[in-house]
C-alpha positions as CSV (number, residue, x, y, z in Angstrom):
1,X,6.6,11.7,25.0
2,X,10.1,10.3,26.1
3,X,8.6,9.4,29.3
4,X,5.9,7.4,27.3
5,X,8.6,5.6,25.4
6,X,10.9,4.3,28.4
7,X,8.0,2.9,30.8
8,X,6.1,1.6,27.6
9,X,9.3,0.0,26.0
10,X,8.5,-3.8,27.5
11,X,5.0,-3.5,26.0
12,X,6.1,-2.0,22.5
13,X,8.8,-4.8,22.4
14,X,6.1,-7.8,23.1
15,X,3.8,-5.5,20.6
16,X,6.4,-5.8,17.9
17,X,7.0,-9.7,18.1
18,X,3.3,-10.5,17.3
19,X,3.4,-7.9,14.1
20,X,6.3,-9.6,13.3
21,X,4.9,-12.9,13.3
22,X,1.5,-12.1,12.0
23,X,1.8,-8.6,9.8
24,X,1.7,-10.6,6.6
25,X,-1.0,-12.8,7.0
26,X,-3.0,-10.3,8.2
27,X,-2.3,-7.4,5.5
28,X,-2.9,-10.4,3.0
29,X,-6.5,-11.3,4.1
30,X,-7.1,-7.7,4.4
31,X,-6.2,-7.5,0.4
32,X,-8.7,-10.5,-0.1
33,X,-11.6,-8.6,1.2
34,X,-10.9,-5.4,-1.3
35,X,-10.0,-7.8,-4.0
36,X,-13.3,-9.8,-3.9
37,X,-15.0,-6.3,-3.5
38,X,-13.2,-5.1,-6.8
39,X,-14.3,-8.2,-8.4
40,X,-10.4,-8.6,-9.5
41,X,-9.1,-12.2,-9.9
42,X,-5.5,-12.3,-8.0
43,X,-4.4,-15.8,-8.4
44,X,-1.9,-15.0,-5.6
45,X,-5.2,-14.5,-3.6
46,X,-7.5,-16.9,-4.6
47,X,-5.3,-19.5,-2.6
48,X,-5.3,-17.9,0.6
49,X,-7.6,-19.3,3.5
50,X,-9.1,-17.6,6.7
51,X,-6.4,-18.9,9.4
52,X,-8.4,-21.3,11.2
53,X,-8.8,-21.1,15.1
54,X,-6.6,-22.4,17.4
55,X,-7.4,-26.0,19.0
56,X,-7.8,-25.9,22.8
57,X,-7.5,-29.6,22.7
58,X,-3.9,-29.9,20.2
59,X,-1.5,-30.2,21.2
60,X,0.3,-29.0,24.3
61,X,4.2,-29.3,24.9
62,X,4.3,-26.9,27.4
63,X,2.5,-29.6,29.9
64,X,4.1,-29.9,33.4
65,X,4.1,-34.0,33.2
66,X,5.2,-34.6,29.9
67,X,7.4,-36.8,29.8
68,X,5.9,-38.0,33.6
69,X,8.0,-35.8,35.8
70,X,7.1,-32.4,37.5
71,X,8.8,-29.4,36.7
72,X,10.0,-26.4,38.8
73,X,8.4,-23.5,38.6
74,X,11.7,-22.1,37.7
75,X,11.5,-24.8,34.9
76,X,8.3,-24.1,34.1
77,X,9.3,-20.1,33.2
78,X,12.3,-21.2,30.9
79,X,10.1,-23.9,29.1
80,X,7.0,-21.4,28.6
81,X,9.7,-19.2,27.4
82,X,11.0,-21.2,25.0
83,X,8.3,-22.3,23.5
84,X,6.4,-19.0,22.8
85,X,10.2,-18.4,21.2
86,X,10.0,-21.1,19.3
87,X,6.2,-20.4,18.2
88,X,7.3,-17.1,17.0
89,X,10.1,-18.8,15.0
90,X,7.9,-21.0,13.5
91,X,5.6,-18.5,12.1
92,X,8.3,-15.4,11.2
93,X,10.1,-18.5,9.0
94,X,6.8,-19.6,7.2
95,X,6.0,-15.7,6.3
96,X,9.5,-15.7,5.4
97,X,9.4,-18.5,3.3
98,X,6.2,-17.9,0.9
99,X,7.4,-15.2,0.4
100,X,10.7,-16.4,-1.0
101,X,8.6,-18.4,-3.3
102,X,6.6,-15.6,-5.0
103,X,8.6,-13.3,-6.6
104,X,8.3,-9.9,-5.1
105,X,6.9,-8.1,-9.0
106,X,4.4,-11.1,-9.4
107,X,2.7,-11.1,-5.9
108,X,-0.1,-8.8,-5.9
109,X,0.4,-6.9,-2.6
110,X,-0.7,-3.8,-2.4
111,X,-2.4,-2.7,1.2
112,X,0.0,0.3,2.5
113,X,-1.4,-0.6,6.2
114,X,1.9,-1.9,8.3
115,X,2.6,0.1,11.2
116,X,6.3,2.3,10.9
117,X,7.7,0.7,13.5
118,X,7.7,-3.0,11.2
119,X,8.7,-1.1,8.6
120,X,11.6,0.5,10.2
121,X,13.3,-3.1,11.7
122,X,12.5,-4.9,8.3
123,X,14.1,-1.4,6.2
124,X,16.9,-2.2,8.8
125,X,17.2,-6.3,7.3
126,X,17.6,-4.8,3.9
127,X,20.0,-2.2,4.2
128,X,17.4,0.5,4.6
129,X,15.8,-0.8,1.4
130,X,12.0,0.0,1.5
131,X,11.9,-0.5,-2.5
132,X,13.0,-4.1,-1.9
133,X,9.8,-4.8,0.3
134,X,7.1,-7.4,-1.3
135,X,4.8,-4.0,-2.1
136,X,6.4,-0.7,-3.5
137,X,3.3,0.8,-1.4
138,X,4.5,1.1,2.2
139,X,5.3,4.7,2.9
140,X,8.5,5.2,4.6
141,X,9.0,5.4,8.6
142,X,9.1,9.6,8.6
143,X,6.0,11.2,10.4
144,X,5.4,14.8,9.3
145,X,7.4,16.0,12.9
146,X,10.1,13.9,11.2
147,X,10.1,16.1,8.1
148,X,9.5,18.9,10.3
149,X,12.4,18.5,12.0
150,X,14.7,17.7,9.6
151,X,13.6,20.7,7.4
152,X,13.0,22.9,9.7
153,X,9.9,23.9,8.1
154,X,7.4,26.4,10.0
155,X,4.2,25.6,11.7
156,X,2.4,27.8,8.5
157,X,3.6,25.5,6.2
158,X,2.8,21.8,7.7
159,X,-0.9,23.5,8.1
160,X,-0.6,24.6,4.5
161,X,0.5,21.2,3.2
162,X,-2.2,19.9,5.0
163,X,-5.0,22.3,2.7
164,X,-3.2,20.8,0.2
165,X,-3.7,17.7,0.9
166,X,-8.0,18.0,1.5
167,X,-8.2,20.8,-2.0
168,X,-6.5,17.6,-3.6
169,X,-3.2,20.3,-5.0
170,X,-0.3,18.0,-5.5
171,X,1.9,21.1,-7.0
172,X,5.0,21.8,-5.8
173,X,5.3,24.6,-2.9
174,X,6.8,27.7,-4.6
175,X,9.5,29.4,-2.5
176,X,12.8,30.5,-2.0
177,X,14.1,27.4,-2.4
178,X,15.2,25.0,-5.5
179,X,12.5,23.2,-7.4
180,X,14.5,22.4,-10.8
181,X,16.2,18.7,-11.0
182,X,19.7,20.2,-11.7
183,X,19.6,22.3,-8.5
184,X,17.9,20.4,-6.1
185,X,21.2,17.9,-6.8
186,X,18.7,14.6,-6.8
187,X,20.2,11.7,-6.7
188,X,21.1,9.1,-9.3
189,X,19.1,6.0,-7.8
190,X,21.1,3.5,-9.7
191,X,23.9,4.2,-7.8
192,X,22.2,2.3,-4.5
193,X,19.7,0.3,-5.9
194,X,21.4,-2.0,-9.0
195,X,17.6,-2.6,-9.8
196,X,17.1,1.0,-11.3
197,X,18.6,3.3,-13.9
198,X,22.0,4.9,-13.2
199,X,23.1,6.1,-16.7
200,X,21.2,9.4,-16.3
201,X,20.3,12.2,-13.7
202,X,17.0,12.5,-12.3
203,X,13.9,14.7,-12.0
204,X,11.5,15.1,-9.5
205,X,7.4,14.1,-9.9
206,X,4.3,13.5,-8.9
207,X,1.6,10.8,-9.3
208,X,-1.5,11.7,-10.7
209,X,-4.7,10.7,-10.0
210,X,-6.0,9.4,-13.4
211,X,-4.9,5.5,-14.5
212,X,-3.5,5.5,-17.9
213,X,-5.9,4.0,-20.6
214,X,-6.5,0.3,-21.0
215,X,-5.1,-0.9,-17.3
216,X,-6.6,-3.6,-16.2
217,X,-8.3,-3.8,-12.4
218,X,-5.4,-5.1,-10.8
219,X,-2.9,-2.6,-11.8
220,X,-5.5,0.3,-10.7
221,X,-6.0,-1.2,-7.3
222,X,-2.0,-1.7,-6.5
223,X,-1.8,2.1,-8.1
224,X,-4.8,3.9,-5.9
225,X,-2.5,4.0,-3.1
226,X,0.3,6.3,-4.9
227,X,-2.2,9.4,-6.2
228,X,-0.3,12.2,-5.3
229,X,3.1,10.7,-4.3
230,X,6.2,12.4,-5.2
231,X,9.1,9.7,-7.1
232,X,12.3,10.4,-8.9
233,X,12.4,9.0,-12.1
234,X,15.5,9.3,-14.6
235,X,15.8,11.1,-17.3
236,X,16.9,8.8,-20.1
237,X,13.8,9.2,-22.2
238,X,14.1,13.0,-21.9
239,X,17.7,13.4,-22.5
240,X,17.1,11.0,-25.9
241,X,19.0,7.8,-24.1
242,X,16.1,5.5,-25.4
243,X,13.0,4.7,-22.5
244,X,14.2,2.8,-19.2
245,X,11.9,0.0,-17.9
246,X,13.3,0.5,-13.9
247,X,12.9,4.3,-13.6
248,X,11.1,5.6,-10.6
249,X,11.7,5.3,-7.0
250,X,9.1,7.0,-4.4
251,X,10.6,9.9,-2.9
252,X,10.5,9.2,0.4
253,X,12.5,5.5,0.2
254,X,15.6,7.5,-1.4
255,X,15.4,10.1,1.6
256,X,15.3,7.3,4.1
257,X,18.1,5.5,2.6
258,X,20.0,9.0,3.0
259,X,19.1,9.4,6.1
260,X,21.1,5.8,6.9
261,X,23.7,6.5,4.8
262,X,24.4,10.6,5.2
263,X,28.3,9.3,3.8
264,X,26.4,9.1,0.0
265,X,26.0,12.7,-0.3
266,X,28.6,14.3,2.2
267,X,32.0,11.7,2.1
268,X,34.3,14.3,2.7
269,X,32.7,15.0,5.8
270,X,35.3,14.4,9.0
271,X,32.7,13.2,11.5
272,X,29.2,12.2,11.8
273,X,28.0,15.1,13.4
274,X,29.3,17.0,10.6
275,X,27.5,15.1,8.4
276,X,24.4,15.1,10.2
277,X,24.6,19.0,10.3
278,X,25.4,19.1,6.9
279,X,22.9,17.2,6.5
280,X,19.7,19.2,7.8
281,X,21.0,22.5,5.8
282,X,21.0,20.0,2.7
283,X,17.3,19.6,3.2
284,X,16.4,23.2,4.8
285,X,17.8,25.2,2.1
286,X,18.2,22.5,-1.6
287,X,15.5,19.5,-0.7
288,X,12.3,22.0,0.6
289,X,10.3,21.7,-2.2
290,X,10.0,17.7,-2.1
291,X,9.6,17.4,1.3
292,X,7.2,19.9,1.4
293,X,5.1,17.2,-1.2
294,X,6.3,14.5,1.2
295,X,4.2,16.1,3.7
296,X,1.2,16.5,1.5
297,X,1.4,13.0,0.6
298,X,1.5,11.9,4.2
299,X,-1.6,13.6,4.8
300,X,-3.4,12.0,2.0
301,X,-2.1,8.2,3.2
302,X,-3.3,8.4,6.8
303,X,-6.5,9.5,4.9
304,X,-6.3,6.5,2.6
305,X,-5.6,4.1,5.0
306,X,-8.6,5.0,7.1
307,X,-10.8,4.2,4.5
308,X,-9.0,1.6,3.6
309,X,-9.6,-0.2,7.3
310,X,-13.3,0.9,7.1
311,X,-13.5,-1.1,3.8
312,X,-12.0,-3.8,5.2
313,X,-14.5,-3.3,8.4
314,X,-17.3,-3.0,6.3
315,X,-17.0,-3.6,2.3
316,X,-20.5,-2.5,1.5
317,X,-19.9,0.8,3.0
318,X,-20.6,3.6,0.7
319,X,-18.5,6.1,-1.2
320,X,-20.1,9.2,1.1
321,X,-19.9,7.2,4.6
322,X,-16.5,5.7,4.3
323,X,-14.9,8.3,6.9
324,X,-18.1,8.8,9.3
325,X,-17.2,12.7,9.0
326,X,-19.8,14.7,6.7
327,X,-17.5,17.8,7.1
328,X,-14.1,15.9,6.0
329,X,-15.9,14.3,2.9
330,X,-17.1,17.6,1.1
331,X,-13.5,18.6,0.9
332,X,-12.1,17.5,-2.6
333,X,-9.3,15.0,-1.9
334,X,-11.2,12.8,0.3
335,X,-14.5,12.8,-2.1
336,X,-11.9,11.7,-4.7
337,X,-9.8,8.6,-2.6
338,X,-13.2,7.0,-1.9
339,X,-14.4,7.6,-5.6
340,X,-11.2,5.5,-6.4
341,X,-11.0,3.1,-3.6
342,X,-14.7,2.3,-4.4
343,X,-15.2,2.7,-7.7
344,X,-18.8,2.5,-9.7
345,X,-17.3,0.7,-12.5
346,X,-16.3,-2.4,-10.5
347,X,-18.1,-2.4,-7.3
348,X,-21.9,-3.4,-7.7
349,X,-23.7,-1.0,-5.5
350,X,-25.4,-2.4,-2.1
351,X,-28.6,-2.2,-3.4
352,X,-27.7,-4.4,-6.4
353,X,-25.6,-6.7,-4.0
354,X,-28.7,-6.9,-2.1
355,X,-31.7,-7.8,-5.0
356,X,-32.5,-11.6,-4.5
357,X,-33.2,-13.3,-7.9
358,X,-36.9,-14.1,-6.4
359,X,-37.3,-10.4,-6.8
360,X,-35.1,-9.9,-10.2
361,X,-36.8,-12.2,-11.8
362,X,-39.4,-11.1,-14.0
363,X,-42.7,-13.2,-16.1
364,X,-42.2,-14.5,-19.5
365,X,-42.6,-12.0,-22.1
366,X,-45.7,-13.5,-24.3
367,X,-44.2,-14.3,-27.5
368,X,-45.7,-12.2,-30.6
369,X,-46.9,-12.9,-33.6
370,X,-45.6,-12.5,-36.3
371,X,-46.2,-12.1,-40.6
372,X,-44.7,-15.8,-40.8
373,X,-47.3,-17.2,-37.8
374,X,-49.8,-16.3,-40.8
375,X,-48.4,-18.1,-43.6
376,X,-50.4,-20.8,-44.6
377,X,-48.0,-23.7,-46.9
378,X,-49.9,-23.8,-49.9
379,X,-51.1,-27.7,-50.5
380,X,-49.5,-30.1,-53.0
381,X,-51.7,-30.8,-56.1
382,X,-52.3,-34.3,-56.5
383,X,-53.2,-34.5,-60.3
384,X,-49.4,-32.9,-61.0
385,X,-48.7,-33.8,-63.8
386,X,-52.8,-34.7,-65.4
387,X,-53.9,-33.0,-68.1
């Protein structure tokens, strides 16, 4: 694998300037296709417009006699170069810029499909950040060897996490380890992240898979991709401190910030291999239990995000085709993610989508007649009044 790495490290470095200049764009028309499926109306994104095709004949600054003299060919390798820096620039600083202009809680983003390693560099810009990210959705840049490895946790127990995942169980994995707030020492978010609660301590829990009553379509979208996911939340309304509006932080963005920053939970620490070492018997013997759902949860996204690219592929698919594998969709989680990433209740079904109006139309109902068609207006006497 390390070999793979080294003599691929040129290609995964011209791999990541393209996602870098186009991962937005392309994550956002992605979102148009499932909103327009959903029927939803995103004002963020009524307003965006396939990117139109490049022009062969625009124009072309890298030509050799622009300005009506020839270049070297060592000129000609710094000029192309440059500009393909500068085309990069260009487009990194737009994507940068609209989304300065929409405030991260009022854009609708939602599509969890960014590759780890643009999550990683752009954690990186932000301090190691992921909740300050346009979407709450992306999942943090750990793979379940990551958690693995930093748990130490068994071969029996990633494939047990994993029939977890398809049987749709989102409990917590009972052993001898902590699974109560006050000794698996969680941490108080607040204390890194000024946007949530630090006034009390926090628990550990678990999306469900149900929307609460009356959400609209929107809401239910951006919260499909979190069924299952474990998030600390504090404790205010529990403890009788009133309800707190800024509350819960996704699991895995508070261990990734630790990870960064191992000097929050072990100060005293002389060294960073200290703290590192600390570190993995911190989350071996005290942090087990939530990144044994961390695991679960990571099998469920790569399962989400497949269906999501296949509705983005195809958007009439159906619920029972949306993985191509019979066998993985009779287990229970998977019939459940496309019952909610495709749901009757807002998606017409292809048939409908397909009825012409020739055909739907149907003949004039012949109107009936009824006890007033019958009733004769009696005729006005014309000696009224005679004798």
């Amino acid at each position: 694998m390390l070999r793979c790495y080294v003599l691929g490290a040129h290609q995964m470095r011209l791999e990541d300037l393209l996602i870098e200049s186009s991962i937005r764009d392309e994550i956002l028309m992605k979102e148009k296709v499932v909103i327009e499926l959903w029927n939803v109306v995103s004002e963020f994104h009524a307003d965006l417009a396939q990117p139109l095709p490049p022009d062969p004949c625009g124009f072309e600054p890298d030509s050799d006699e622009d300005d009506g003299l020839p270049l070297t060919e060592e000129e000609k390798v710094f000029h192309a170069k440059f500009i393909a820096e500068s085309n990069a620039q260009l487009v990194v600083g737009l994507a940068r810029e609209k989304t300065t202009d929409v405030n991260k809680f009022v854009r609708n983003a939602f599509l969890p499909i960014a590759l780890a390693r643009w999550i990683e560099s752009e954690a990186r810009a932000k301090g190691d950040k992921i909740c300050e990210f346009d979407t709450f959705d992306h999942l943090a840049p750990i793979s379940v060897n990551g958690y693995r490895l930093f748990a130490s946790l068994t071969v029996e127990e990633v494939d047990l996490c994993c029939n977890r995942t398809l049987d749709e169980n989102t409990k917590l994995i009972k052993g001898l380890y902590p699974r109560t707030a006050e000794a698996m020492k969680l941490p108080i978010v607040g204390h890194f992240d000024p946007l949530k609660c630090s006034v009390s301590p926090t628990t550990l829990a678990i999306r469900g898979f149900y929307p609460p009553k009356g959400q609209t379509a929107l809401a239910e979208l951006k919260r499909v991709w979190n069924v299952g996911r474990p998030y600390l939340k504090c404790r205010c309304q529990e403890l009788g401190k009133g309800e707190c509006k800024s509350n819960i932080t996704s699991f895995d963005h508070v261990f990734r910030y630790i990870l960064a920053n191992p000097d929050y939970l072990f100060p005293a620490a002389p060294t960073l291999h200290a703290k590192m070492r600390a570190m993995r018997t911190f989350l071996k013997m005290t942090w087990r239990a939530p990144i044994l759902a961390s695991v679960v949860f990571s099998h469920m996204r790569g399962i989400m995000v497949n269906m999501a690219q296949a509705v983005v592929v195809n958007p009439a698919t159906r619920q029972e085709k949306i993985l191509g594998d019979e066998a993985l969709m009779m287990r229970k989680f998977p019939r459940k993610m496309a019952s909610l990433i495709l749901p009757d209740r807002y998606i017409k079904s292809s048939s409908k989508r397909r009825l012409s109006p020739a055909k739907d139309a149907r003949p004039a109902k012949r109107q009936c007649n009824t006890t007033l068609s019958y009733y004769v207006m009696p005729q006005h006497e014309e000696a009224l009044g005679e004798e």
